[in-house]
Backbone as CSV, one residue per row, in Angstrom:
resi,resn,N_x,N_y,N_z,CA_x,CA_y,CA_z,C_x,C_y,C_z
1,UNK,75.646,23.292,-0.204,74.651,22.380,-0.708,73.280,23.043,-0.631
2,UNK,72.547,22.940,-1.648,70.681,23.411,-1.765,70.363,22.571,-2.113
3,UNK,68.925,23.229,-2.911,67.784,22.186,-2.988,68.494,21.382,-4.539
4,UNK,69.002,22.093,-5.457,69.374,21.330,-6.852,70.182,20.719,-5.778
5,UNK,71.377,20.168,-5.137,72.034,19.177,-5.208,71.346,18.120,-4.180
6,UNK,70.097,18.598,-3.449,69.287,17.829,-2.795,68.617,16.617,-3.968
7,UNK,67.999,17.214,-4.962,67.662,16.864,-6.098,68.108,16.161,-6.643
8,UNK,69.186,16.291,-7.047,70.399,15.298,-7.702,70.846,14.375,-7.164
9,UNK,70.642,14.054,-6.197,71.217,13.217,-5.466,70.011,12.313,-4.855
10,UNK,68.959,12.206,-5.075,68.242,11.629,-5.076,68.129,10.692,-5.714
11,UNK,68.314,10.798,-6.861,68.936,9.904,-8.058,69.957,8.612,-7.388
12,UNK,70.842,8.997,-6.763,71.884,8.374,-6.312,71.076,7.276,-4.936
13,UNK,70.048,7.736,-4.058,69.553,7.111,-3.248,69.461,5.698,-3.681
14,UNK,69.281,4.663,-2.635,68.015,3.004,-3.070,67.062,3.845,-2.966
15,UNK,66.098,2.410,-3.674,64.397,2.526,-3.321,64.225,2.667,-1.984
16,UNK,65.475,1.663,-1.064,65.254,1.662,0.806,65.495,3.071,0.888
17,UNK,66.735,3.429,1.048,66.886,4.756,1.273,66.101,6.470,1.085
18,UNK,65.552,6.111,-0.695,64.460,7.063,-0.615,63.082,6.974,-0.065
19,UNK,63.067,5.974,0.221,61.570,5.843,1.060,61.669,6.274,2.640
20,UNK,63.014,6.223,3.559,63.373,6.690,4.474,63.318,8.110,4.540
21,UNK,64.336,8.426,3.855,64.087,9.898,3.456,62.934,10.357,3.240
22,UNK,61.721,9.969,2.400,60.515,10.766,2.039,60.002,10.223,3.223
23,UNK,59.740,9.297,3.913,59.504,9.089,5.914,59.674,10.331,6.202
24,UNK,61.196,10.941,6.311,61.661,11.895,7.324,61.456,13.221,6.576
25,UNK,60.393,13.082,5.338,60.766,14.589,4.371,59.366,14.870,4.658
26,UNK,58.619,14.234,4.738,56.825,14.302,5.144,56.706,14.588,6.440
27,UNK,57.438,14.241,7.675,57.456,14.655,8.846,58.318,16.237,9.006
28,UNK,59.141,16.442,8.925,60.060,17.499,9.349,59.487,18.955,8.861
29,UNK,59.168,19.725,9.957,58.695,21.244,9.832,59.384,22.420,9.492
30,UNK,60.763,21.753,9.827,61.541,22.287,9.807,62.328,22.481,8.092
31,UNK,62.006,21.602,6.932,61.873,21.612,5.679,61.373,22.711,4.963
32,UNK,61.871,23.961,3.928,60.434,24.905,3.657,59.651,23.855,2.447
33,UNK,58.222,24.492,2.685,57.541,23.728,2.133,57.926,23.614,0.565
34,UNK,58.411,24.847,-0.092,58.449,24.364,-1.362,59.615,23.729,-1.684
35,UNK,60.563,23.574,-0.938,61.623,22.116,-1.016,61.083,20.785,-0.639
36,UNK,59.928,20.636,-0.013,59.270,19.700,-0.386,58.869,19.322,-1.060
37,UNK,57.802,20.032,-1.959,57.052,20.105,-3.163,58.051,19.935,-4.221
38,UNK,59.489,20.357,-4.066,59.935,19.922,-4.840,61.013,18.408,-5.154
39,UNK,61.259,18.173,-3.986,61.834,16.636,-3.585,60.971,15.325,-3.341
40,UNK,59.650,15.979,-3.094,58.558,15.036,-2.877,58.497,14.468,-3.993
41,UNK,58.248,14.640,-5.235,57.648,14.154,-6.369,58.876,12.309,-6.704
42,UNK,59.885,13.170,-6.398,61.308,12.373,-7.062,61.616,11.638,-6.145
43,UNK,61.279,11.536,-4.964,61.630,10.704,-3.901,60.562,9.410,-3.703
44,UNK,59.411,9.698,-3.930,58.063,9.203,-4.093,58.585,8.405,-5.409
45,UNK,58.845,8.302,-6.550,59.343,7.670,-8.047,60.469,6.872,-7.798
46,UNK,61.101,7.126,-7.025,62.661,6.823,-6.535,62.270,5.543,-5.282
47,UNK,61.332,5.748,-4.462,61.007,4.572,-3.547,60.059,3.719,-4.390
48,UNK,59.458,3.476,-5.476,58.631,2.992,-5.729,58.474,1.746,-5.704
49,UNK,59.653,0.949,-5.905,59.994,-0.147,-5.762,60.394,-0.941,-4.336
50,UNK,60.701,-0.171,-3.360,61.030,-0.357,-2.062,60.388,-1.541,-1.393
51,UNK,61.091,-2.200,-0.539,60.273,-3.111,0.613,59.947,-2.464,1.615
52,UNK,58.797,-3.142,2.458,58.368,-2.203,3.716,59.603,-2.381,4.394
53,UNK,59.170,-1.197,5.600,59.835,-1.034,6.589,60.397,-2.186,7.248
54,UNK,61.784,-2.652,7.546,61.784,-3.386,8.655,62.978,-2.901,9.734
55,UNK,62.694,-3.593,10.621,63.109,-2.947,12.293,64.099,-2.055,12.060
56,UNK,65.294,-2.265,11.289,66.414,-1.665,11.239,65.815,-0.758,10.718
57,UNK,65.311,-0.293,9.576,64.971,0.524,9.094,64.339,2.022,10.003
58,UNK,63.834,1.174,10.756,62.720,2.283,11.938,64.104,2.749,12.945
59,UNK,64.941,1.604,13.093,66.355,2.272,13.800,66.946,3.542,13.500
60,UNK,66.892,3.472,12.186,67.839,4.597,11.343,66.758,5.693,11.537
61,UNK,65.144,5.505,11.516,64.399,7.319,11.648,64.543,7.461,12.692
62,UNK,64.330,6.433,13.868,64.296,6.933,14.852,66.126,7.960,15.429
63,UNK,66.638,7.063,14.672,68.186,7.434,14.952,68.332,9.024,14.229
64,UNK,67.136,9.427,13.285,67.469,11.007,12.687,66.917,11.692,13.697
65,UNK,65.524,11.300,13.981,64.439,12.275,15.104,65.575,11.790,16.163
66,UNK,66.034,11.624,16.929,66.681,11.464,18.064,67.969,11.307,17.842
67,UNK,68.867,12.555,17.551,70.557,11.983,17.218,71.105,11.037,18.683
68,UNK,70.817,11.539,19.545,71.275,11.276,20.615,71.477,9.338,21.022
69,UNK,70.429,8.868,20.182,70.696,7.374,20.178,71.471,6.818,19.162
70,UNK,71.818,7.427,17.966,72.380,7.197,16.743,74.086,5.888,17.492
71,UNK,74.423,6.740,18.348,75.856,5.658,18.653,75.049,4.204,18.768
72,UNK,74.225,3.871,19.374,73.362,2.738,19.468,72.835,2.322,17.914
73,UNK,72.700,3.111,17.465,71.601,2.521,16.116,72.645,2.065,14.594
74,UNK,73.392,2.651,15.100,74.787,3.541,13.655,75.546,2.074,13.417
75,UNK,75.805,0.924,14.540,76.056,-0.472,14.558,75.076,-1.234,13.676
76,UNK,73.983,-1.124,12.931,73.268,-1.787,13.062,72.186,-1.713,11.296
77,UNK,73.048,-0.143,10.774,72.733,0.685,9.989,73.333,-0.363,8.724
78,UNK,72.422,-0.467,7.718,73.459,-0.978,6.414,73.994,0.256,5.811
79,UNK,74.544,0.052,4.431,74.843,1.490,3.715,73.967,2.441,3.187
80,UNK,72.676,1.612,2.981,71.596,2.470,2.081,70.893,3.173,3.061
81,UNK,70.862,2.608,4.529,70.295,3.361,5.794,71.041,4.426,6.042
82,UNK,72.213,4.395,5.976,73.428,5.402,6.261,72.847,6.219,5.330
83,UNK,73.066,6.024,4.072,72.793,6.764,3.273,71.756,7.804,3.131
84,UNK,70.566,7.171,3.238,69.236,8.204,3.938,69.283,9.085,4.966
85,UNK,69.773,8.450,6.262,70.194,9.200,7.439,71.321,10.243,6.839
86,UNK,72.458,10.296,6.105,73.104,11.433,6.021,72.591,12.269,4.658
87,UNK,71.555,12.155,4.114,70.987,12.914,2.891,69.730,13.946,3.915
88,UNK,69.430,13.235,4.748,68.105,13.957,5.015,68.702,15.021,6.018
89,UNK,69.767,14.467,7.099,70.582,15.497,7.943,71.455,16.663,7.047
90,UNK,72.133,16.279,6.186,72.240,17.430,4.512,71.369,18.167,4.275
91,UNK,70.270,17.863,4.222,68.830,18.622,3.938,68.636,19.710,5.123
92,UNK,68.455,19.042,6.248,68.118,20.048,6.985,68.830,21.096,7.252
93,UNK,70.594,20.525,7.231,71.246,22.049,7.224,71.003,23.101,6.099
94,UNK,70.764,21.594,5.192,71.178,23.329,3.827,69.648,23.828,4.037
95,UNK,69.010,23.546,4.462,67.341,24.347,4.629,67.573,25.802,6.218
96,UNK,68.355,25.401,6.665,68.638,26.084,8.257,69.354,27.147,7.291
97,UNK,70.561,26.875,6.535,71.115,28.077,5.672,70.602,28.941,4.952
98,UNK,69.718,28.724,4.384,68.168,28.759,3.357,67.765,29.787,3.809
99,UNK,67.132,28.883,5.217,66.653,30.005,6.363,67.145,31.621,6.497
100,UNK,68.491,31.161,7.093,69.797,32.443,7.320,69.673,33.206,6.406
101,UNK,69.607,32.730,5.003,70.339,33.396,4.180,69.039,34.557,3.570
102,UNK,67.853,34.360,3.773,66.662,34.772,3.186,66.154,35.930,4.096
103,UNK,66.504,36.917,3.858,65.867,37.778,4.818,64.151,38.088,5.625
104,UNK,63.857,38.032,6.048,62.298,38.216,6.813,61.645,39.788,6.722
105,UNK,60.686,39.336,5.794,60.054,40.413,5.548,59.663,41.543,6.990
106,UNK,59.450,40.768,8.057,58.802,41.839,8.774,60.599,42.592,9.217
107,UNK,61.480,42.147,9.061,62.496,43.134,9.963,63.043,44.534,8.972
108,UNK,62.522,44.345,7.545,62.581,45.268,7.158,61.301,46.102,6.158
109,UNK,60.267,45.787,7.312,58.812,46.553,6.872,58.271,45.634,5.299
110,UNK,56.876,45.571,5.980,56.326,45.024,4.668,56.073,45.997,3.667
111,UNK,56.036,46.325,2.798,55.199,46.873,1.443,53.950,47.285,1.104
């Protein structure tokens, strides 16, 4: 999985769900920036319609920033929360692979 099927599947999100996601896509450092720049736009169009936040909702980010409470929160999750929570955890691996896969200029001399 990359950034096109990150993309595509955005499409598939709710308005709840992509607004969670762009929550957890505006926070995370761990994102490279231009997979932001490029999921930002469509996720932002995709929540537009959304209701605010409510409690459950804050369950499910808090349940991404902290897996460790998720058995607690995961009861409590509708589908479109689920849904966000496992698109944005998708994201971060295929960005960690991204990572791997891209070699670093300084280990083989800059230019």
């Amino acid at each position: 999985m990359d950034l096109e099927f990150h993309v595509h599947k955005v499409q598939a999100l709710s308005p709840k769900a992509a607004k969670i996601a762009l929550r957890m896509l505006d926070r995370d450092p761990r994102v490279p920036t231009e997979w932001v720049m490029a999921l930002r736009p469509a996720l932002v169009e995709r929540s537009s319609e959304s209701e605010s936040f409510g409690s459950t909702d804050w369950m499910t980010i808090a349940a991404i920033e902290r897996p460790g409470i998720r058995r607690f929160t995961e009861r409590f999750e509708s589908r479109e929360q689920k849904h966000a929570r496992l698109w944005v955890l998708s994201l971060r691996t295929a960005s960690k692979r991204h990572d791997r896969a891209e070699p670093d200029a300084s280990s083989f001399g800059a230019l």
